[in-house]
ROLOBA-797202 format. One record per residue (C-alpha): residue in three letters; x, y, z. Coordinates in Angstrom, 1 decimal, always signed. Layout:
<nodes>
<node res="ALA" px="X" py="Y" pz="Z"/>
...
</nodes>
This chain:
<nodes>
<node res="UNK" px="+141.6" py="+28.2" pz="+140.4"/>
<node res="UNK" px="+139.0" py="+25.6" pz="+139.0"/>
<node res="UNK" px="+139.6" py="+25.3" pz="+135.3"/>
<node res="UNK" px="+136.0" py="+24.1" pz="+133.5"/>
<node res="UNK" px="+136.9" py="+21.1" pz="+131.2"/>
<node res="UNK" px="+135.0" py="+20.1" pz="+128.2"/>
<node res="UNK" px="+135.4" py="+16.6" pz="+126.9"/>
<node res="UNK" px="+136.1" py="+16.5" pz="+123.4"/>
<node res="UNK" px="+132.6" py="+14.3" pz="+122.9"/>
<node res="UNK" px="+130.3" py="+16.8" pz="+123.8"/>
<node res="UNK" px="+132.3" py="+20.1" pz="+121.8"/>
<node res="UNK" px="+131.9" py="+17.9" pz="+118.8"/>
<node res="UNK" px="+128.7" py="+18.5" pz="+119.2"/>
<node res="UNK" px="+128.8" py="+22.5" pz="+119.6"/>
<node res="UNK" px="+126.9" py="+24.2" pz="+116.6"/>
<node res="UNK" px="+129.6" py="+25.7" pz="+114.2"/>
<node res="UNK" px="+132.5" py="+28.0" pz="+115.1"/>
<node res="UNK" px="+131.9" py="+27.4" pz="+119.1"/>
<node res="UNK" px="+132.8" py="+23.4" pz="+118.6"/>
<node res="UNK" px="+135.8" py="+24.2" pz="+116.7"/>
<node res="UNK" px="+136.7" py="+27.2" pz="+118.9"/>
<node res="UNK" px="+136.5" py="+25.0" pz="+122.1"/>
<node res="UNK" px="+138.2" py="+22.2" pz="+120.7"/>
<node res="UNK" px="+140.8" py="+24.3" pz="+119.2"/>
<node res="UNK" px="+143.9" py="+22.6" pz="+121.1"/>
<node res="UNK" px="+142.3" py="+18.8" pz="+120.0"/>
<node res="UNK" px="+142.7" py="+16.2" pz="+117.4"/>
<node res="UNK" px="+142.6" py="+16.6" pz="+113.9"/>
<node res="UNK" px="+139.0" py="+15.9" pz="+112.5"/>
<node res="UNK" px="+138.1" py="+13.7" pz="+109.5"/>
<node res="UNK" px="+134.3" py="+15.5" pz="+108.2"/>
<node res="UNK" px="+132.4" py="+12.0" pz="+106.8"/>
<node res="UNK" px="+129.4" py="+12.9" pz="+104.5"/>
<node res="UNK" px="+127.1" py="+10.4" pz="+103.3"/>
<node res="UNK" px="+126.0" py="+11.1" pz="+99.5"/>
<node res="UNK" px="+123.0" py="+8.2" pz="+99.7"/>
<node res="UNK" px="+120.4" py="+8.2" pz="+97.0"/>
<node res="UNK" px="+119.1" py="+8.8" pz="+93.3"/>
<node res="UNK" px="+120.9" py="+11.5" pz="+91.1"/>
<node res="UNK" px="+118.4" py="+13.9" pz="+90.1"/>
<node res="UNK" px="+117.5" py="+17.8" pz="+89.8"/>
<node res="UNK" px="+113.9" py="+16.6" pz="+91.2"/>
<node res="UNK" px="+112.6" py="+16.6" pz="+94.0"/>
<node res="UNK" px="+111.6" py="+13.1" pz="+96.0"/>
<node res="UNK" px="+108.8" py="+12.3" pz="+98.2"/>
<node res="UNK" px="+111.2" py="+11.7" pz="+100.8"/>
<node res="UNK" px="+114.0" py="+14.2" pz="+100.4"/>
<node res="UNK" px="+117.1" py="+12.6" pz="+101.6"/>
<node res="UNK" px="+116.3" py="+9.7" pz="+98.7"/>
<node res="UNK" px="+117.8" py="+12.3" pz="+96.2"/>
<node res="UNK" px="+121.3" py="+13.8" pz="+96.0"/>
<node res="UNK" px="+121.7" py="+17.0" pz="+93.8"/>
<node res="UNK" px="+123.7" py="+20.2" pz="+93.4"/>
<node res="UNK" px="+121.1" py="+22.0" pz="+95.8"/>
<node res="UNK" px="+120.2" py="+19.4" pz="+98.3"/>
<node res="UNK" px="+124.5" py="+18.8" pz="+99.2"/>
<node res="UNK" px="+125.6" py="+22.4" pz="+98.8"/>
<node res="UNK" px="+125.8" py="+23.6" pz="+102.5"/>
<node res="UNK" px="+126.7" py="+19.8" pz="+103.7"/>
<node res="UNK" px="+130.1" py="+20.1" pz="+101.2"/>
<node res="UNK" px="+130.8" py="+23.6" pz="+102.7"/>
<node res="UNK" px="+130.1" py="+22.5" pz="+106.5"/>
<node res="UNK" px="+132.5" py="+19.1" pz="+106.0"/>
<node res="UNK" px="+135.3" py="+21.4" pz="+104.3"/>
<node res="UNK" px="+135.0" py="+23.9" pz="+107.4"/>
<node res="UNK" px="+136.9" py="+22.7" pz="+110.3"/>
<node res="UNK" px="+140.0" py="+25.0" pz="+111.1"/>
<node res="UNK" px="+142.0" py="+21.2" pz="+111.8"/>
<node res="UNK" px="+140.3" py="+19.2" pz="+109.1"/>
<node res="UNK" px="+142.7" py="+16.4" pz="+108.0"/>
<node res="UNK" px="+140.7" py="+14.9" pz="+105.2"/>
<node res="UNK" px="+136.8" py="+14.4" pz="+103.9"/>
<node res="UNK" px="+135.8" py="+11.1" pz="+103.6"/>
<node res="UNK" px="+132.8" py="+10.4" pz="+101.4"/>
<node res="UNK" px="+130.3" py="+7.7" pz="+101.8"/>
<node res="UNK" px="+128.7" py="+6.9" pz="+99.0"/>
<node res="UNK" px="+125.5" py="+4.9" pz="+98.4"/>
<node res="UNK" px="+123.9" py="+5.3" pz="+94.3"/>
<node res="UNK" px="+122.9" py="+3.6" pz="+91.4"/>
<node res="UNK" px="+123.4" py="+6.7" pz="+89.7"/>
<node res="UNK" px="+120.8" py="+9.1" pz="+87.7"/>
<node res="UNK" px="+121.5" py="+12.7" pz="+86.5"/>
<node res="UNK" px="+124.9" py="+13.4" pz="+84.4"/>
<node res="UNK" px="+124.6" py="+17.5" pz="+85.0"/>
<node res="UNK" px="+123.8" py="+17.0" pz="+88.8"/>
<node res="UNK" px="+126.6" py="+14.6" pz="+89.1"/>
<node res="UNK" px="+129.4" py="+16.6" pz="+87.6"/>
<node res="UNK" px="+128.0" py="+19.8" pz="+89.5"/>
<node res="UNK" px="+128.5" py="+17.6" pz="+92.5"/>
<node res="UNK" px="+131.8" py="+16.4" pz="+91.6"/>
<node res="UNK" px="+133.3" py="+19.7" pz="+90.2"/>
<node res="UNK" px="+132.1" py="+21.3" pz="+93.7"/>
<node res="UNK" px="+133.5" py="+18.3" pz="+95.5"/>
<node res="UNK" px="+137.0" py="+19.2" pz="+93.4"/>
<node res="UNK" px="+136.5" py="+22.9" pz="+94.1"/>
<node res="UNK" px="+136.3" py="+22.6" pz="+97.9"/>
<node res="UNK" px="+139.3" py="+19.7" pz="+98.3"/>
<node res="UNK" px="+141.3" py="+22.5" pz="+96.4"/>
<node res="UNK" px="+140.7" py="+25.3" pz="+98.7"/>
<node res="UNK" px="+140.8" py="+23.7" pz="+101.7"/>
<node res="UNK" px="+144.3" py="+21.9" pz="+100.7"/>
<node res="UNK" px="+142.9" py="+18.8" pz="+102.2"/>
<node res="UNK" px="+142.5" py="+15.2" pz="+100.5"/>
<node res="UNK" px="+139.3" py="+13.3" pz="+99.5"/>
<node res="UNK" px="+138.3" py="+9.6" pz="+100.1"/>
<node res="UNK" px="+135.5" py="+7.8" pz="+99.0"/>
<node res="UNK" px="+133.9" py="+4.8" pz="+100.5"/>
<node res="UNK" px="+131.3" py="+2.7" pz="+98.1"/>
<node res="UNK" px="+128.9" py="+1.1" pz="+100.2"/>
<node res="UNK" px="+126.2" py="-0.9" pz="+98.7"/>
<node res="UNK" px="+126.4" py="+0.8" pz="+95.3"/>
<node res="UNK" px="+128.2" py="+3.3" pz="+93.4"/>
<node res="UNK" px="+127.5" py="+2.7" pz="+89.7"/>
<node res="UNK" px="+127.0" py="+5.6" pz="+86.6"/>
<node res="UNK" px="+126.2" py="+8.6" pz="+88.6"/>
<node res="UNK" px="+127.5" py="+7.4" pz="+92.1"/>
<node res="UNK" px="+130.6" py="+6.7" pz="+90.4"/>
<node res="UNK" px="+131.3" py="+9.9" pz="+89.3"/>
<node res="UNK" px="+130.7" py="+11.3" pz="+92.4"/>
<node res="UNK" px="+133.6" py="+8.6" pz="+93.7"/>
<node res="UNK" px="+135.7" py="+9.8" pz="+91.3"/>
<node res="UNK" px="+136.0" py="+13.4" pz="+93.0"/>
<node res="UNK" px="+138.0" py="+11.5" pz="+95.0"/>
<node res="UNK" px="+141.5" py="+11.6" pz="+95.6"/>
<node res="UNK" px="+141.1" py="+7.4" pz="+97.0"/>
<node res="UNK" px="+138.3" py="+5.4" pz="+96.7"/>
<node res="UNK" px="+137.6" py="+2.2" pz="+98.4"/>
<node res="UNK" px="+135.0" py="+0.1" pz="+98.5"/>
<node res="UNK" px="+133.3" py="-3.5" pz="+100.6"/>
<node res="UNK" px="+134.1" py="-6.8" pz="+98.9"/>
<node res="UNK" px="+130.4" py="-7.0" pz="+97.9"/>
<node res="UNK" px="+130.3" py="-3.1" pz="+96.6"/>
<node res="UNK" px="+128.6" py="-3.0" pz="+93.1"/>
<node res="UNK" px="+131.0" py="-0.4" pz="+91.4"/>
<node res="UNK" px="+131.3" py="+0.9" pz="+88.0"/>
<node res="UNK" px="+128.7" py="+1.4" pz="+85.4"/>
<node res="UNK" px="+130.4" py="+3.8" pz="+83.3"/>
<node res="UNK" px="+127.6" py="+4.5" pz="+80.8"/>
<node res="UNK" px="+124.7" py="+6.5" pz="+79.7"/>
<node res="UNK" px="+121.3" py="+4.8" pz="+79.7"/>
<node res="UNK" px="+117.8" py="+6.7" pz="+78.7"/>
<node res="UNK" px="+114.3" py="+4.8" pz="+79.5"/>
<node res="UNK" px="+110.7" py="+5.9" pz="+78.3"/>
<node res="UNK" px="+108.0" py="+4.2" pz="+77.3"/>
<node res="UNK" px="+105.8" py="+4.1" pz="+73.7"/>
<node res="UNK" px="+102.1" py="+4.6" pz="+75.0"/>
<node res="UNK" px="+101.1" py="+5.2" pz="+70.9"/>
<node res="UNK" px="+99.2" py="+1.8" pz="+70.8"/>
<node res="UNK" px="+97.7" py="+2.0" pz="+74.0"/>
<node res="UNK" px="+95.8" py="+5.2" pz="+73.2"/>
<node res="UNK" px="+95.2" py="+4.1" pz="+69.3"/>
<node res="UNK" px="+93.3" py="+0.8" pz="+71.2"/>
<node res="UNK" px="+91.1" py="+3.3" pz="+73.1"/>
<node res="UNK" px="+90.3" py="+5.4" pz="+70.6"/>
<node res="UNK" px="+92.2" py="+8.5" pz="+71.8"/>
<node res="UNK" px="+94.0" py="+11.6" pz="+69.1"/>
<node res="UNK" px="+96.9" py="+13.0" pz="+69.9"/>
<node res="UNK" px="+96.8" py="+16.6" pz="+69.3"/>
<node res="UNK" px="+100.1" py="+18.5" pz="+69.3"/>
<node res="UNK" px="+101.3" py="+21.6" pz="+67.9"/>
<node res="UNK" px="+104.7" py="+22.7" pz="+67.5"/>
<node res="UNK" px="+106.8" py="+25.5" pz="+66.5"/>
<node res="UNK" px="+109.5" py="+24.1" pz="+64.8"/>
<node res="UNK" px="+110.5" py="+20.7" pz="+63.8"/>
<node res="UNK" px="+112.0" py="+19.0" pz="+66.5"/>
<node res="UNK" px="+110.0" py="+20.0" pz="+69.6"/>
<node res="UNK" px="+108.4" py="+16.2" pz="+69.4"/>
<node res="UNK" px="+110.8" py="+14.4" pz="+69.3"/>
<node res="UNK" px="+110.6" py="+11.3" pz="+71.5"/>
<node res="UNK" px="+107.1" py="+12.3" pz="+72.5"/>
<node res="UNK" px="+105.8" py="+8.7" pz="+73.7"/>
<node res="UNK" px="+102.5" py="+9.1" pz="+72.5"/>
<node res="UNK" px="+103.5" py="+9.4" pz="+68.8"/>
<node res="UNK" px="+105.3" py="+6.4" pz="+66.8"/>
<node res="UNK" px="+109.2" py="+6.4" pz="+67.2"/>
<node res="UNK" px="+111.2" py="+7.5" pz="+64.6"/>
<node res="UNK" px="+114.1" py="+6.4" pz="+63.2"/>
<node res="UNK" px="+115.7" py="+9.9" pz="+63.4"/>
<node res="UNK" px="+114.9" py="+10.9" pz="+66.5"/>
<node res="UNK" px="+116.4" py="+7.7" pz="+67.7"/>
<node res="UNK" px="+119.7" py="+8.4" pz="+65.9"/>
<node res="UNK" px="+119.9" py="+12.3" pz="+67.8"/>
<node res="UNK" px="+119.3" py="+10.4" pz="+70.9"/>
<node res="UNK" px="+122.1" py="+8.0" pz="+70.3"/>
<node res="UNK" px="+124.1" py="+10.9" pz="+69.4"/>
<node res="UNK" px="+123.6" py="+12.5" pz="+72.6"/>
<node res="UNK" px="+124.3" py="+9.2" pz="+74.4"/>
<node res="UNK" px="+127.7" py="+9.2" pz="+72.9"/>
<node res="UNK" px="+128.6" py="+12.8" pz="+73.6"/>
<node res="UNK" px="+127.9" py="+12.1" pz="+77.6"/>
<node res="UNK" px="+129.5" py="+9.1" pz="+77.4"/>
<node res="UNK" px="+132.7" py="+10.7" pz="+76.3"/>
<node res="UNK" px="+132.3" py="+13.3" pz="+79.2"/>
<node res="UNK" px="+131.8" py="+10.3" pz="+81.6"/>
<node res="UNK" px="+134.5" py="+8.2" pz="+80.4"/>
<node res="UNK" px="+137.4" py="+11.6" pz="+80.2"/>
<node res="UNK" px="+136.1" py="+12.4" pz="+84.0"/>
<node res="UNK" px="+137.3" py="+8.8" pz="+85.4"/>
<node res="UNK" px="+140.4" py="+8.8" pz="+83.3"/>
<node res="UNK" px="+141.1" py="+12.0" pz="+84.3"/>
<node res="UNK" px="+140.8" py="+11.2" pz="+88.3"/>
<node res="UNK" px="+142.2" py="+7.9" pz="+87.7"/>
<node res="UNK" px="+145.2" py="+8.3" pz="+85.5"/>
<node res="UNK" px="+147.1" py="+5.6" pz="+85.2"/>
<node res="UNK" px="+145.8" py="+3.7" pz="+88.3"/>
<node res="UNK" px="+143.2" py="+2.1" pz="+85.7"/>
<node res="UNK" px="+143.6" py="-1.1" pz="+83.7"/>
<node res="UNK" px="+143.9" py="-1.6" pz="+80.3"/>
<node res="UNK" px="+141.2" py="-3.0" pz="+79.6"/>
<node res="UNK" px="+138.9" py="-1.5" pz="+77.0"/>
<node res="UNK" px="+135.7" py="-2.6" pz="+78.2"/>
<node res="UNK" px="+136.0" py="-0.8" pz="+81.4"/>
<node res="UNK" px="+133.8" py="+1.7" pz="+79.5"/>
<node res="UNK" px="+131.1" py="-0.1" pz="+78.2"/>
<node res="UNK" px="+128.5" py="-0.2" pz="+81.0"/>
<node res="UNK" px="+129.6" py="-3.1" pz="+83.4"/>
<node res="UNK" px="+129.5" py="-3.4" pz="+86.9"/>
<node res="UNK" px="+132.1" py="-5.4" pz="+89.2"/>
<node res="UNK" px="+131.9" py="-6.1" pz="+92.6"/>
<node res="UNK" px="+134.4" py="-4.9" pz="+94.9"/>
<node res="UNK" px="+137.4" py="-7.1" pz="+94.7"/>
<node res="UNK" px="+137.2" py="-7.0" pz="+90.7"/>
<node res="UNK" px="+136.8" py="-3.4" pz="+91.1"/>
<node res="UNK" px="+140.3" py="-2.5" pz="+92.4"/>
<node res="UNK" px="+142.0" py="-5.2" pz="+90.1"/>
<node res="UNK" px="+140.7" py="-2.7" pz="+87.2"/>
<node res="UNK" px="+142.0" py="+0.5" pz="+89.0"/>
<node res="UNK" px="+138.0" py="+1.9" pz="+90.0"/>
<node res="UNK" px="+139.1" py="+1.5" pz="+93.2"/>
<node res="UNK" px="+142.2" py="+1.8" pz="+95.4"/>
<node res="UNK" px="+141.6" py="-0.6" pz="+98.0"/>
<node res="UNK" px="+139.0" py="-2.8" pz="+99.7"/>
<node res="UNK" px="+137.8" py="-1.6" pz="+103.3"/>
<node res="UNK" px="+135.0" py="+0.4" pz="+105.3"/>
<node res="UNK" px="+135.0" py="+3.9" pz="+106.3"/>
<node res="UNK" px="+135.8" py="+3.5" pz="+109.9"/>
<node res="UNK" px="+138.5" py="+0.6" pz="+109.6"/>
<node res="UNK" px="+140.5" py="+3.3" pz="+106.6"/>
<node res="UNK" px="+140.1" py="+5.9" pz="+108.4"/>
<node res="UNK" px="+141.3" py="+4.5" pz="+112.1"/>
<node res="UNK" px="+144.6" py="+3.1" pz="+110.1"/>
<node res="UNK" px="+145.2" py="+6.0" pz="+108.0"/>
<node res="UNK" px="+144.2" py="+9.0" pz="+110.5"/>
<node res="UNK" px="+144.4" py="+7.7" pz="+114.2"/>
<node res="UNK" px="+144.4" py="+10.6" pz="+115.9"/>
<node res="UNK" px="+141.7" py="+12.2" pz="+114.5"/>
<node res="UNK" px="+138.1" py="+12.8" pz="+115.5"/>
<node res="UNK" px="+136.0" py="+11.3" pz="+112.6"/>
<node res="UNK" px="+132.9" py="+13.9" pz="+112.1"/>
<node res="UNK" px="+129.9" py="+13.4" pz="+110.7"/>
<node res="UNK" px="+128.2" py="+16.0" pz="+108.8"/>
<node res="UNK" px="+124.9" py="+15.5" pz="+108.1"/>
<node res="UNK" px="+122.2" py="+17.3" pz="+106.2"/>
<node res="UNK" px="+120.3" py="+19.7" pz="+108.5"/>
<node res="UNK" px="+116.6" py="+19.6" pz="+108.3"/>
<node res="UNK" px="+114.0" py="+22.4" pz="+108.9"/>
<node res="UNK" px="+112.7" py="+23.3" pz="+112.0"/>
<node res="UNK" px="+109.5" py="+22.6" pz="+111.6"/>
<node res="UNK" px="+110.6" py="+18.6" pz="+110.6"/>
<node res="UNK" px="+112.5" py="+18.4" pz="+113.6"/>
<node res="UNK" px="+110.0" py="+19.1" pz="+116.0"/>
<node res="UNK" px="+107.6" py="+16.7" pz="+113.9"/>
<node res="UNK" px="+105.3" py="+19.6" pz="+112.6"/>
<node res="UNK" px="+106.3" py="+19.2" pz="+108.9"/>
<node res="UNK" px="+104.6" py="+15.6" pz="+107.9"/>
<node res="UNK" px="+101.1" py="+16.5" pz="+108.1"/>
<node res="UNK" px="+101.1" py="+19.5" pz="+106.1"/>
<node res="UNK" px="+102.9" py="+17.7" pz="+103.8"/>
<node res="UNK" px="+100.5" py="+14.5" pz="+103.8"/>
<node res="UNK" px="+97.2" py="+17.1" pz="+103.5"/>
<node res="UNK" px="+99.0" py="+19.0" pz="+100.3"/>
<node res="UNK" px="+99.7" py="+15.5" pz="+98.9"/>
<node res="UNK" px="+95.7" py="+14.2" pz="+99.3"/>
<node res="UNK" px="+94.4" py="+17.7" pz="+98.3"/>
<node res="UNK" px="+96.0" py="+18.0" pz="+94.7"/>
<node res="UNK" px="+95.2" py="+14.3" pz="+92.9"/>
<node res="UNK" px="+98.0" py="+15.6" pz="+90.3"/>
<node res="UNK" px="+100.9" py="+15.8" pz="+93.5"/>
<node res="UNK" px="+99.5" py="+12.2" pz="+94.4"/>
<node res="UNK" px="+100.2" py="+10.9" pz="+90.9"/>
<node res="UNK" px="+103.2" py="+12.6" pz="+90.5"/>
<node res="UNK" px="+105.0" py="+11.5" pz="+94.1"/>
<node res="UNK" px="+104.1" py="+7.9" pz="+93.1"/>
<node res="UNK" px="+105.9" py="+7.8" pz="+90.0"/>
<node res="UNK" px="+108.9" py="+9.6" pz="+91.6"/>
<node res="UNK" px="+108.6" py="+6.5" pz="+93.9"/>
<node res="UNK" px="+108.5" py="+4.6" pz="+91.2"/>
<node res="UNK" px="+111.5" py="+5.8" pz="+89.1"/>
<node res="UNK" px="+113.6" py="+5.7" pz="+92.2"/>
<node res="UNK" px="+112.5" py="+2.0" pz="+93.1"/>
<node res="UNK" px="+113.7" py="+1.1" pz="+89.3"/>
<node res="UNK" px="+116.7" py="+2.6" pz="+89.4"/>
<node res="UNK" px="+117.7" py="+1.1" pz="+92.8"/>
<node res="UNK" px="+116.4" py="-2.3" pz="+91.5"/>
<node res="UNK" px="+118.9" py="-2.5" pz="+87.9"/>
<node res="UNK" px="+121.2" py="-3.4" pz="+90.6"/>
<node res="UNK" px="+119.2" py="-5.9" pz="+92.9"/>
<node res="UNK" px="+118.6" py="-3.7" pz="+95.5"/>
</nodes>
């Protein structure tokens, strides 16, 4: 009787159950997920240039899966952004390693600083390049004062509130000294979340040196002298030594239907051009996300 055989190459390939069913009998598999881009509950002109809760949800579920999994190795790539969107990451990160009974692994590529770092930290190793830019461990707010630019054209501000602190911050008004101090405050309060997250993952792995905390970034090498990271290497050359046998997976973010077959960029270019307010907005998204990127050369 001729027996049908499937190389393990193209089953990997199967959508969902019927891969795994098929390659039942085979190697171990190693899900890699790529967390690349800005931290942020928004949405980007380009979506895959913004990692939150929403956006990874069903990739995390998909790389936790695999009836054989061995491990999840993360591959991370950000400067960083929202605090609520990176612990939401990072406590679902926690929540799936748990179930599944399987360890974690970060890799830092060009970047993992303030956000990105946290999402490393959901890790039960983290490694990084020799040129990785790693740490950040900080809270950081930007804005800008537009007050004197509308009192040199001549322009009123008119706002009305209920209730004393609905303007704070507002950048058209002058900044007060008070509302600077509740900003502060709430500064401090993240930064204590942030700071009890990485000792908590890190434990006694860290250095003892206090400045560890105050916003710096190291490169790689520096990196795992202070205990951010466990080791210096890529994904494929950890993963090769520490899992050989296994089948390294890559789970990526599935797109619509419509963007696969190409049908999804025009109607989104003709709503963009139609509503001046979505062309405004997309730029300064594009904006934001440059500057970010760029506190850390890149």
């Amino acid at each position: 009787m001729d027996v049908l055989r499937i190389p393990a190459a193209v089953t990997s390939r199967l959508p969902g159950k019927l891969g795994e069913t098929v390659g039942a009998a085979g190697a171990p598999v190693v899900s890699v997920v790529r967390l690349h881009g800005v931290i942020s509950a928004q949405a980007a002109p380009v979506p895959r240039q913004v990692l939150n809760a929403a956006s990874v949800e069903k990739v995390l579920e998909r790389a936790f899966a695999p009836d054989r999994l061995a491990a999840v190795a993360l591959v991370i790539n950000s400067p960083g952004g929202s605090p609520t969107q990176s612990q939401l990451i990072g406590d679902r990160i926690r929540s799936l390693a748990a179930e599944a009974e399987v360890p974690v692994l970060a890799f830092c590529e060009d970047v993992a600083a303030s956000g990105g770092y946290w999402l490393a930290c959901a890790a039960d190793e983290i490694y990084a390049c020799s040129t990785s830019i790693v740490g950040s461990i900080g809270v950081v707010s930007a804005g800008f004062g537009l007050d004197g630019l509308i009192d040199k054209w001549g322009v009123s501000r008119r706002l009305h509130t209920a209730g004393g602190s609905k303007s704070r911050l507002d950048p058209f008004l002058p900044e007060k000294a008070e509302d600077v101090a509740w900003l502060t405050g709430l500064q401090e309060q993240l930064h204590e979340r942030f700071t009890g997250w990485v000792r908590e993952r890190r434990g006694d792995r860290l250095a003892g040196d206090t400045e560890l905390f105050d916003g710096e970034v190291w490169l790689g090498e520096r990196s795992r002298e202070l205990g951010l990271v466990d080791g210096i290497g890529t994904v494929h050359d950890v993963l090769d030594e520490r899992f050989p046998d296994a089948e390294q997976r890559p789970v990526e973010q599935r797109r619509p239907l419509l963007a696969r077959l190409g049908a999804g960029g025009g109607a989104a270019r003709a709503h963009s051009f139609g509503d001046p307010a979505d062309v405004a907005f997309e730029l300064l998204s594009a904006v934001e996300t440059k500057a970010t990127w760029a506190r850390y050369g890149l």
